[in-house]
C-alpha positions in Angstrom: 0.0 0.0 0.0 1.5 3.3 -1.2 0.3 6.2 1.2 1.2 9.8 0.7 1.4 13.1 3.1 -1.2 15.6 3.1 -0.1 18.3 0.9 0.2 20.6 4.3 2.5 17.8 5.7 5.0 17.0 3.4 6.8 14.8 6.1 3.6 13.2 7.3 4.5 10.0 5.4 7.6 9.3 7.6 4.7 9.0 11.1 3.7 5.4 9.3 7.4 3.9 8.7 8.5 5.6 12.2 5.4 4.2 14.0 6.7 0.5 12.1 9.7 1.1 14.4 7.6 2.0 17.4 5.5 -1.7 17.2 8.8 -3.3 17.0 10.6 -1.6 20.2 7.0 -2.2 21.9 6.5 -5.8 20.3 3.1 -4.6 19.2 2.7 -6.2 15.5 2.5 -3.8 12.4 3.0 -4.1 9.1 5.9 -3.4 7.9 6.4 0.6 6.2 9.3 1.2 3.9 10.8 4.8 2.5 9.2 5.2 -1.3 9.1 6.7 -4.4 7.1 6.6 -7.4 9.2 6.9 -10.9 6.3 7.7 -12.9 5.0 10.6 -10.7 8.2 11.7 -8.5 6.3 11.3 -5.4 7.5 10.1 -2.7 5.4 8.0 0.1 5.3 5.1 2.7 5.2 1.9 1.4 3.3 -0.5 3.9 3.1 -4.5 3.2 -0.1 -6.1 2.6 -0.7 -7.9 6.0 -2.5 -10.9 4.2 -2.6 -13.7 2.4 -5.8 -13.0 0.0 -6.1 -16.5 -1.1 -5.8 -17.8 2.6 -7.2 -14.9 4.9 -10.2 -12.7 4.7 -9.9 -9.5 6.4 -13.1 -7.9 7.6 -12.4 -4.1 9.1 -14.7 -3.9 12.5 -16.8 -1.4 11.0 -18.4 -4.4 9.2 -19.7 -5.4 12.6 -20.5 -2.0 14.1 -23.2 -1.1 11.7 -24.4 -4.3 12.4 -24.2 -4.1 15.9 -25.5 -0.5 16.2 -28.7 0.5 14.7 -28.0 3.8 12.7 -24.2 3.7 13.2 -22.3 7.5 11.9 -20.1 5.6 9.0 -19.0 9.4 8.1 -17.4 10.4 11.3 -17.6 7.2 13.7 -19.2 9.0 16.7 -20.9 5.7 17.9 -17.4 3.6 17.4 -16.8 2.7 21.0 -14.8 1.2 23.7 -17.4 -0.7 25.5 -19.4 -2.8 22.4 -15.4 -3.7 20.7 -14.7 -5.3 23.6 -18.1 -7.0 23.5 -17.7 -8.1 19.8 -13.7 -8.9 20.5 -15.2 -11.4 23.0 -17.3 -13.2 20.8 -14.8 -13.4 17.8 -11.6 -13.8 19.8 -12.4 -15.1 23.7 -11.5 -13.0 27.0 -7.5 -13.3 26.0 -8.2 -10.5 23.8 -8.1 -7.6 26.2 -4.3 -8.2 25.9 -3.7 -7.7 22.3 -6.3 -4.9 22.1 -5.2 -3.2 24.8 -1.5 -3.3 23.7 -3.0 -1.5 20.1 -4.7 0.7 22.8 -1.5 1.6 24.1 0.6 1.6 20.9 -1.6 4.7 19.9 -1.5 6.4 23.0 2.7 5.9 22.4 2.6 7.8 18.7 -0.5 9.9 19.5 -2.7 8.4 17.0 -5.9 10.0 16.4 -7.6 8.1 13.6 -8.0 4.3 14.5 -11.8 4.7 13.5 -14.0 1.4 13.3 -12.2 0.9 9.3 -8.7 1.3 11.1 -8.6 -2.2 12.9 -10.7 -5.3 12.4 -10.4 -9.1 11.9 -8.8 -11.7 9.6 -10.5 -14.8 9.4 -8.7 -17.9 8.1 -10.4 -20.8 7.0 -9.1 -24.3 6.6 -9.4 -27.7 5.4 -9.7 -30.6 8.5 -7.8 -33.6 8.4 -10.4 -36.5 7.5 -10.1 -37.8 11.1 -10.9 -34.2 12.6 -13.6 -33.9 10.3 -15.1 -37.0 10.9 -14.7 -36.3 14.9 -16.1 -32.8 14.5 -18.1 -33.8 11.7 -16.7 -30.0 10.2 -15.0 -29.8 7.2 -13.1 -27.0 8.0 -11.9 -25.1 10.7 -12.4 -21.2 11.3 -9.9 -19.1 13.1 -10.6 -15.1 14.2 -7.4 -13.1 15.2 -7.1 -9.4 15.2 -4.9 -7.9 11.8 -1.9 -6.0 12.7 -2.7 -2.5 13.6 -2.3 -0.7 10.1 -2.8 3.0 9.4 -1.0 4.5 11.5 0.2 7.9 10.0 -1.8 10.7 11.8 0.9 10.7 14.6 4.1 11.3 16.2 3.3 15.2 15.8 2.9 15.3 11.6 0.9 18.1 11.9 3.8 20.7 13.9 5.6 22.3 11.4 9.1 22.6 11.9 10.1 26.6 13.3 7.9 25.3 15.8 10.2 22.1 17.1 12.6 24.4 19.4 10.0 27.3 20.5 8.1 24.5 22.4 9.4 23.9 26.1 8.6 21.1 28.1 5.3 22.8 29.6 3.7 23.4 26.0 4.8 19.5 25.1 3.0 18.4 27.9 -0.3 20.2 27.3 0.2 18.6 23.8 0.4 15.2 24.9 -2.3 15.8 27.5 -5.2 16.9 24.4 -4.5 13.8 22.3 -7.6 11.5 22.3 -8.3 8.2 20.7 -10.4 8.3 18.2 -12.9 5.8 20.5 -15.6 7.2 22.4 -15.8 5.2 26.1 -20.0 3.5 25.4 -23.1 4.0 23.7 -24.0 6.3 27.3 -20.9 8.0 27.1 -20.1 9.1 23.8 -16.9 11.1 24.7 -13.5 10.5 23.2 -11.2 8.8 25.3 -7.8 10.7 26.2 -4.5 8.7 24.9 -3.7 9.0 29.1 -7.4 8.6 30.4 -7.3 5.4 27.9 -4.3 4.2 30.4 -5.7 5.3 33.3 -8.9 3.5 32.5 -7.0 0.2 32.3 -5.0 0.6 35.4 -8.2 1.0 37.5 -10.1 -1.6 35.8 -7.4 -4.3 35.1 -4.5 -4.6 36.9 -3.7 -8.0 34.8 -3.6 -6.0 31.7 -1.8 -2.6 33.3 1.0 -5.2 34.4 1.5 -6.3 30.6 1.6 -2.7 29.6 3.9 -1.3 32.1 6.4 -4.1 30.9 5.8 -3.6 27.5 7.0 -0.3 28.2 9.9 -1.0 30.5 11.2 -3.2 27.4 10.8 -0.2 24.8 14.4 1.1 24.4 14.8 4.9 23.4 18.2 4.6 22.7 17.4 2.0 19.9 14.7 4.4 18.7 16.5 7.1 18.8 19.2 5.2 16.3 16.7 4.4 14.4 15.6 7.4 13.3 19.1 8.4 12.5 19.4 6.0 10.3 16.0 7.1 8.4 17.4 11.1 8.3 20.6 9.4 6.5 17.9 7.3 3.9 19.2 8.8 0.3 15.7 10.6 -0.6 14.8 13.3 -3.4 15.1 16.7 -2.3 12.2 17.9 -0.3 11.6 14.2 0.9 13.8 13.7 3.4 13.5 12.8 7.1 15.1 16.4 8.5 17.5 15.7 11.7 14.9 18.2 13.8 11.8 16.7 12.8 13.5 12.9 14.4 14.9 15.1 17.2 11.5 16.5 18.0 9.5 13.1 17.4 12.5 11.5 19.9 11.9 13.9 22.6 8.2 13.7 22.0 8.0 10.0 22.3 10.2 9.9 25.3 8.2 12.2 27.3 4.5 10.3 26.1 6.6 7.5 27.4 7.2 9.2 30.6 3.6 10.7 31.4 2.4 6.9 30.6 3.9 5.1 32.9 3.6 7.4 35.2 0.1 7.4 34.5 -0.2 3.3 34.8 1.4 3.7 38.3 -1.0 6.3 39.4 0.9 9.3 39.6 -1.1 11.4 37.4 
């Protein structure tokens, strides 16, 4: 899939193969975004792997089961796309082990700030399979059906695309804050309570409600080095792009410091200091 920036945000493509690097540091699974370039036009873009096998895997986005779910569903805008009923469909596709892997995407967004994981943003994929003739006969199924979540794709409307750059060394460490503070998922909390959740609220929500699943997250993020990351990034400023393409040394420096301190605030959130 070959995703471009916003015209405003000529750098916004570089959020989707920086936020690749973020699900590897936080062993979250998303597919995997490359640095690229189209011959024909002279743009230049992320290049994100197809995260399926067509011929073996059927992907079905949740909004599939949303409208069904909720009468009247908002397919526009997503107002109705909620905390509270993908937990209740996760349940039925998945089993009660889900809460782990969802709640790790949770966090990976609250990590790069991402704003738009609406109800077409995440979903399913549904592998279907021939039975050996003794499971078949056991079962009497022909084939077996397997639900699993796909790997959280989509994932460029973060790490701060939208601050343009004279802006990266006029912000202190008060104004970052307040940033990080605003950001919201783009799920509401329930059909009765139809506000947005807060990237930290989202955190703090878990630690009150699920100490099982706080305990993952705090050591997913105990295990995320910044040092790697930070590395990282060097090494995509240094990527041999066309002019007016390239990852600029205080855009990775600003995403670094930006990442480190959502790091901060969310653990600290998680252990109930804020």
């Amino acid at each position: 899939m070959f995703k471009l920036s916003d015209p405003k945000y000529p750098e916004q493509f570089w959020s989707e193969l920086i936020a690749y690097q973020v699900g590897q540091l936080l062993d979250v699974p998303v597919p995997p975004a490359h640095a690229g370039f189209d011959e024909m036009t002279g743009e230049c873009g992320s290049l994100s792997e197809w995260f399926y096998e067509p011929n073996e895997d059927v992907f079905y986005a949740a909004g599939y089961f949303f409208y069904r779910e909720i009468k009247g569903f908002d397919k526009e805008k997503g107002t109705q796309h909620n905390i509270l009923t993908a937990q209740k469909l996760n349940e039925t596709f998945i089993g009660k082990d889900q809460i782990y892997d969802f709640w790790s995407m949770i966090l990976f967004d609250s990590l790069i700030g991402n704003t738009d994981r609406h109800q077409e943003n995440w979903g399913y994929l549904l592998n279907i399979s021939p039975n050996s003739k003794s499971v078949a006969r056991r079962r009497n199924e022909q084939y077996s059906v397997r639900l699993k979540f796909a790997p959280w794709f989509d994932n460029g409307t973060s790490l701060g695309y939208q601050i343009i750059a004279r802006k990266f060394l006029q912000w202190d460490d008060t104004r970052l804050d307040n940033f990080i503070k605003k950001g919201t998922h783009h799920f509401r909390y329930a059909m009765d309570n139809l506000t947005q959740i807060g990237h930290l609220d989202s955190m703090r929500f878990i630690a009150k409600y699920n100490p099982e699943v706080k305990h993952l997250l705090q050591l997913r993020l105990k295990n995320f080095d910044i040092t790697q990351f930070s590395a990282t990034l060097t090494k995509l400023v240094d990527l041999p792009m066309p002019k007016g393409a390239k990852l600029t040394k205080e855009r990775a420096d600003f995403i670094v410091r930006l990442t480190s301190r959502r790091l901060e605030m969310i653990m600290d959130t998680l252990n109930g200091n804020h």
